[in-house]
Every structure is written in structure tokens, then in C-alpha cells.
C-alpha positions in Angstrom: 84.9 108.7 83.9 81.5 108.8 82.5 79.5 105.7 81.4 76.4 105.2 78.4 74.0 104.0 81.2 74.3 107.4 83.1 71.8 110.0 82.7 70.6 113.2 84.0 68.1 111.4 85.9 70.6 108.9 87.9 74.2 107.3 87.3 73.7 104.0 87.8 77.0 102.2 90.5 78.5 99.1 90.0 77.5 98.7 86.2 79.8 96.5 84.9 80.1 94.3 88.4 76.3 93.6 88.1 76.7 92.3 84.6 79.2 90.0 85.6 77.4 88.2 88.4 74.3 88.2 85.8 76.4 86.2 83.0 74.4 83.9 81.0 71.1 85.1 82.5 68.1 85.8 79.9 65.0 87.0 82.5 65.5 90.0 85.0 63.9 91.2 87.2 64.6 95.1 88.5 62.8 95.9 91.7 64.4 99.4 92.1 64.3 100.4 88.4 64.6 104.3 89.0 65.5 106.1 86.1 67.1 102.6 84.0 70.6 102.5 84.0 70.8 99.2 85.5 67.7 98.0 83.3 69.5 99.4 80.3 72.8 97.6 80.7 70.8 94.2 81.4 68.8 94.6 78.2 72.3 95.4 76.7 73.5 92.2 77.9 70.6 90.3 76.3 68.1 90.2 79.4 64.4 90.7 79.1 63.6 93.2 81.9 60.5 93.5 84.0 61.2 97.3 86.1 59.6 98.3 89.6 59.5 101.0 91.2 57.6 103.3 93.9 57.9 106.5 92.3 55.8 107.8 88.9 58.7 110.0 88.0 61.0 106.8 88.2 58.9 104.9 86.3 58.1 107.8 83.5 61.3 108.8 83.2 62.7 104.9 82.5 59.9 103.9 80.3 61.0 107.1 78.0 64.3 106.2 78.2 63.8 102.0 77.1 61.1 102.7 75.4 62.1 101.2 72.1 62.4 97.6 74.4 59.4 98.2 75.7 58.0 98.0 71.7 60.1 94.8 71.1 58.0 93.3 74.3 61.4 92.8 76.4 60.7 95.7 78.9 58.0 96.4 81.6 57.5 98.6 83.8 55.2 98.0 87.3 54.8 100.5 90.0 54.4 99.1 93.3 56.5 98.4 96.4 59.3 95.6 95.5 58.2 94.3 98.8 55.2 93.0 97.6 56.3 91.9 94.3 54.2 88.8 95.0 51.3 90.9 94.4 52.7 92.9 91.4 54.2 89.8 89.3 52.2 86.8 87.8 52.2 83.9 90.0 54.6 81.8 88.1 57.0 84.5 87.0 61.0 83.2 87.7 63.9 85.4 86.9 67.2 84.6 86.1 68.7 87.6 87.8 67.3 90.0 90.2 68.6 93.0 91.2 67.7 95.3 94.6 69.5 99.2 94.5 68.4 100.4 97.4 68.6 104.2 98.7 67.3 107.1 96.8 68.4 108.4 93.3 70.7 111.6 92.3 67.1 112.9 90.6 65.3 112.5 93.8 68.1 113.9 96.0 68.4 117.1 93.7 64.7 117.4 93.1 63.8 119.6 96.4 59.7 119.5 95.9 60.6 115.5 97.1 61.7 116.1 100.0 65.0 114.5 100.8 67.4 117.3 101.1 68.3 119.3 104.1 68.5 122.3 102.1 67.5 125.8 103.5 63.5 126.0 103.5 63.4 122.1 101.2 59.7 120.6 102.4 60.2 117.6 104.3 58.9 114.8 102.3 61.1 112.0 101.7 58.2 109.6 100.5 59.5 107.4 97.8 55.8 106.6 96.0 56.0 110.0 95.0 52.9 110.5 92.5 53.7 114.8 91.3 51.6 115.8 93.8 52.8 118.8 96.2 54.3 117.7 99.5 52.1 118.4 102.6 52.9 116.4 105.5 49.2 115.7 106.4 47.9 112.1 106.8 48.6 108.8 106.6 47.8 106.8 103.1 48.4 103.6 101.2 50.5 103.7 98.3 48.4 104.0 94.9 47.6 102.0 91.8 50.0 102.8 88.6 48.6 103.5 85.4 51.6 101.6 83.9 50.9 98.8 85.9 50.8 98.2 89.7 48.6 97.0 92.6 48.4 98.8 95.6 50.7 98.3 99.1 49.5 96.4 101.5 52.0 98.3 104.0 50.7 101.6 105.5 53.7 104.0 106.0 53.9 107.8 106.8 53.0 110.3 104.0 56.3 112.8 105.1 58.8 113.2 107.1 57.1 115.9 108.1 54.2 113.9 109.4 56.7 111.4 110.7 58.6 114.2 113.6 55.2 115.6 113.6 52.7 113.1 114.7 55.4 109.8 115.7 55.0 108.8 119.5 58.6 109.4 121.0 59.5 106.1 121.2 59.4 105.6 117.3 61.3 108.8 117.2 64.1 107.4 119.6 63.9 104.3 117.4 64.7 106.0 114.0 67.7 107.7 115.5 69.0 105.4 117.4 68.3 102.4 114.8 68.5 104.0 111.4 71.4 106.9 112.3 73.3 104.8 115.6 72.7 108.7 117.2 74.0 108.4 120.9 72.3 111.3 121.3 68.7 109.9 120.2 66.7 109.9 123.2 67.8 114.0 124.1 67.0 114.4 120.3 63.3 113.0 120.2 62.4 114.9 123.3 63.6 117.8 121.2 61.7 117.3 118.7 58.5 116.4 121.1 59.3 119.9 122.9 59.1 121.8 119.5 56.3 120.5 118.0 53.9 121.0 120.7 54.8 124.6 119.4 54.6 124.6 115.8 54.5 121.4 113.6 57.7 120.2 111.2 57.3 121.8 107.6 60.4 122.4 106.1 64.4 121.1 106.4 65.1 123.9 109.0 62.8 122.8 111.5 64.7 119.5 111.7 67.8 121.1 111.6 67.5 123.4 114.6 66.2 120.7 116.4 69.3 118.5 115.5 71.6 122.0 116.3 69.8 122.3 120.0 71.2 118.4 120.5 74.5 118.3 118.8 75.8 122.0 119.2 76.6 124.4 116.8 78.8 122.8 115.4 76.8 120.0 114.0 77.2 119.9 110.2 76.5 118.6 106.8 77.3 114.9 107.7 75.3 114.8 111.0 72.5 116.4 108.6 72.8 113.5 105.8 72.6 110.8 108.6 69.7 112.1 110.8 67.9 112.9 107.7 68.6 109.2 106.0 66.9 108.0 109.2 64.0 109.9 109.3 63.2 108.6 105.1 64.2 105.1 106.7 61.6 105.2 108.7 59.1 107.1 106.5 59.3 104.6 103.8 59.7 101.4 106.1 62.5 100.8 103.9 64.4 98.0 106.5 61.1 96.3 107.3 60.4 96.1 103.5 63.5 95.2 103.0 63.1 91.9 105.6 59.8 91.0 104.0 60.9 91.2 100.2 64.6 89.0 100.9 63.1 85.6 100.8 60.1 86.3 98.4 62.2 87.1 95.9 65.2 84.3 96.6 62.1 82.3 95.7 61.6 83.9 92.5 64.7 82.5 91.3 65.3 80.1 88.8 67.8 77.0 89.7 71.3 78.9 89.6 69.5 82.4 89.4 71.4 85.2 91.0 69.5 87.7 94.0 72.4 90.6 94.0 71.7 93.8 96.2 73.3 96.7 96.7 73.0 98.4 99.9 74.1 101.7 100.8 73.3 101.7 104.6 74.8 99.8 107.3 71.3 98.4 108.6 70.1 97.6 105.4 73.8 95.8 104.1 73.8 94.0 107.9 70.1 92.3 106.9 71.6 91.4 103.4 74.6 89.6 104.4 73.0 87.4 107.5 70.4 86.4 105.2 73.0 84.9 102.3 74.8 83.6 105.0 72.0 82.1 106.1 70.6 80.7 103.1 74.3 79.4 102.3 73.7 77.2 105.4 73.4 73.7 105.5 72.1 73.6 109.3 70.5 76.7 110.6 69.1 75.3 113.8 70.5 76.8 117.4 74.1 75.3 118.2 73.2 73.5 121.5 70.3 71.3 119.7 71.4 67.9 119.4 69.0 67.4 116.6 68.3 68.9 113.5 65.2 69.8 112.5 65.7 72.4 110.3 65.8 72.1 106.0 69.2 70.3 106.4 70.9 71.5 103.1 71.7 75.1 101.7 69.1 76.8 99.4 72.6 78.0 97.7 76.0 79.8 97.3 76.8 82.9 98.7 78.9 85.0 96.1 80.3 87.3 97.8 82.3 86.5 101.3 82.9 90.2 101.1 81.0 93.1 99.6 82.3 94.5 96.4 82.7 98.0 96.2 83.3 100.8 93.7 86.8 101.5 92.3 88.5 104.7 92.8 87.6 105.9 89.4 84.0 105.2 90.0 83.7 107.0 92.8 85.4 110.1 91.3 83.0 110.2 88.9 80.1 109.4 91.1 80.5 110.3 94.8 77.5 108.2 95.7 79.2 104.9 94.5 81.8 105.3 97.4 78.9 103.6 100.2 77.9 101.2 97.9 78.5 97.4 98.8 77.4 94.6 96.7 76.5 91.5 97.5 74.9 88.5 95.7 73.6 85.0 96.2 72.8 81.7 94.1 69.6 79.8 94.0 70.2 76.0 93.8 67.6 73.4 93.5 
């Protein structure tokens, strides 16, 4: 199974489930616009798109691809954090449809000068505002203008992951793992990590990985790798935290009946997603033993989805990426 919005860049999940929750929508907004498959299939559907994203390569490589909307004035592109889309959109832009694909993409997975792999000898980056430079691991920054069109983020976050186990006090550390991978191991695996790099500082994927062997055992493998490594980016990128902020900024970016949907691929982040909807879906959201309420008193709107969709069988044959995917959505209502 293959579909038109793939690409050597990225398959896009849950194509065709997206469209469906967007029905009828004419504005979109996509805050995770990697290499454009989503954005593709909205502009398909009849959507203007405005596109996001952290990473120049993301944003090169979906401009190229929709370009020929980007002529007819129904696509840009904005680099910049979709945390602080407040900053990056006009002040009275209202979308329709907004979509949030969190994670990382198949281009910056296989890409090893990013970072993200635990491949023999990979660098450990793992930033997502990638800008082409080389991965060092040395200070701290804030993320920089586009020349598309951006504005800079008002979050400071680590520059690696390598700067992350290198210079983190242990307590952030113990956090990441414990938070980000649910490690049971996480305090033994920080003080590992401590131990070494009063040595020698974290550079490259082995460097985590025998740290995560000395914990573990020997026979720790690929899928103790992916998790601890997921959690370390987590934290690198402040990706939950961003996550938090962005939620109700954009919920209020909606037009009446306009549709947030998000697709999470991590427990953490799919746990702040669904108590939020919920939440929003509420007509009371004061604490059960008040005898008053004092909160809004009515629901800002309809949860869509009392459970996540997921990927069918034959997407996640084609794309094993799909199969952690849940989906979940919400409707504005004035």
C-alpha cells in the first residue's frame, strides 16, 4: 500500500482519517508541516494552508514540493516553534482546521548528521530547528529567524543531546528517563551517565548506549535504545512543555465548529492531549467537593474522539511508524 502524499522525505499516517474530521473546512493551519504530505492532501481537499515547522530542511523540502500552491497564494510556509504560533501568525488569523503531527519524520530519523538514531558512531543531536549546520553538542541557543518566514522562540532548549547527558544536573537526567521513557531504572542510569562524563563528554550514539548497557545488562537492545533515546530528544526539544503551552493557543485559533486534531505518538504527549479535550468538552471543571461553581460553566466544545483512532493493518504494513499513532480531535463551539 502506497499513497500520492508519500514521499522520499516522509509518509504522511492517518491521511484519509484527517480529511475526514477536516470536511467542509476552507483555512488550515499545519503546525508540524515536515516534508507536506498532510499539507498536500488538505490543499487537495480544497484548504488554503499556512505550514510550520522547526526545521529548514522541513520547510525547503515542502515548499519544493507545493510549490505550485504557494504561486496560486494558497500555501505558506513559517519556520518557528508551533508553540509560539501566537508570535508567528497575524493576530487575527482563524483556521478552520488545524492539525499537530508530533514526533520526528522518516527523513530526520534516516538522516544520521541529525542526530536521532542510535546507530553505531551517529552524533547525538536530536534538535528539531535543525538549520544544515554540523552537529556539535556545545552551547545553549535560541532557535533562529527563517528566511521563509519566522520569528524567533521565546523558549531556550538544549542545542544536542549531546549537550543534554553532558552538561544536565542529574535530577533533569532522572526526570527524562523516568518521565519521557517510564525507565524503572532511571535514577541508576543518570548516575551512570554522571559517572561517565566526568571522564569524557557524550559525542556520539555509543556513548549513550554503553551507558544504557552498564544499567540494563547486555542484553538490552534495539527497543530499550528507541525509548531511552525518544526521551533524551523529548527533553532536548522541550517537546511536552511545548506541547502544554501551544494546546489552548491554538483551540483559540479556531473558528466556531473548527477542528484542533492531533496526532501523538507518545504516551506522555497522547495523555496531555486527551485530558485537555476532555477538559474543554466540560461543562463544569471546578474541583468535585466545591459547592459552587465558579468556573466558565459551559463546554468550549465537542470532543471527537472518545477513543483514539488508529492506523489500519494495511497502513501499518506499509508504514511501520503508523502503528503508535493515535488520533484524536476536538470541536470549537461559540
Amino acid at each position: 500500500m502506497t499513497t500520492r502524499y508519500d514521499s522520499a522525505y516522509h509518509a504522511p499516517v492517518l491521511v484519509e482519517e484527517i480529511l475526514a474530521l477536516f470536511a467542509g473546512a476552507s483555512r488550515a493551519l499545519d503546525c508540524t508541516l515536515g516534508g507536506g504530505g498532510h499539507a498536500a492532501a488538505m490543499l487537495d481537499a480544497g484548504m488554503d494552508v499556512t505550514g510550520i515547522d522547526r526545521d529548514n530542511a522541513a520547510i525547503a523540502e515542502a515548499s519544493r514540493r507545493l510549490q505550485p500552491a504557494s504561486h496560486e497564494r494558497r500555501f505558506r510556509a513559517v519556520r518557528g516553534n508551533y508553540a509560539d504560533a501566537d508570535e508567528l501568525l497575524p493576530a487575527d488569523a482563524r483556521f478552520d482546521a488545524i492539525l499537530l503531527d508530533l514526533g520526528v519524520s522518516s527523513h530526520q530519523i534516516d538522516d544520521e548528521s541529525r542526530g536521532f538514531s542510535f546507530r553505531a558512531g551517529a552524533p547525538l543531536g536530536g534538535a528539531m530547528d535543525w538549520t544544515g549546520e554540523p552537529v556539535t553538542g556545545e552551547g545553549r541557543r535560541e532557535m533562529e529567524g527563517s528566511p521563509v518566514s519566522g520569528h524567533p522562540s521565546s523558549v531556550a532548549h538544549w542545542h544536542s543531546a549531546a549537550e543534554f547527558l553532558s552538561h544536565a544536573p542529574l535530577a533533569k537526567l532522572q526526570s527524562a528517563f523516568h518521565d519521557y521513557a517510564d525507565e524503572p531504572k532511571a535514577a541508576r542510569l543518570a548516575r551512570e551517565i554522571e559517572h561517565r562524563r566526568a571522564h569524557r563528554r557524550f559525542a556520539i550514539s555509543d556513548d549513550l548506549v554503553g551507558a544504557i548497557r552498564a544499567v540494563l545488562g547486555p542484553r538490552s537492545g534495539p527497543s530499550d535504545f528507541a525509548r531511552l533515546f525518544q526521551a533524551v530528544r523529548i527533553a532536548v526539544n522541550d517537546e511536552l512543555g511545548g506541547l502544554e503551552r501551544a494546546l489552548p493557543a491554538l483551540r483559540d485559533r479556531l473558528t466556531s465548529q473548527g477542528v484542533l486534531a492531533v496526532i501523538a505518538y507518545h504516551s506522555g504527549e497522547d495523555r496531555l492531549v486527551k485530558r485537555a479535550f476532555r477538559e474543554w468538552a466540560s461543562s463544569c471543571v471546578c474541583p468535585p467537593k466545591q459547592p459552587v461553581c465558579t468556573c466558565r460553566g459551559r463546554p468550549l466544545g465537542t470532543l471527537l474522539t472518545r477513543k483514539p483512532i488508529i492506523a489500519n493493518d494495511a497502513e501499518i504494513e506499509h508504514n511501520v511508524r503508523a502503528r503508535s499513532a493515535h488520533l484524536r480531535a476536538f470541536r470549537r463551539e461559540d
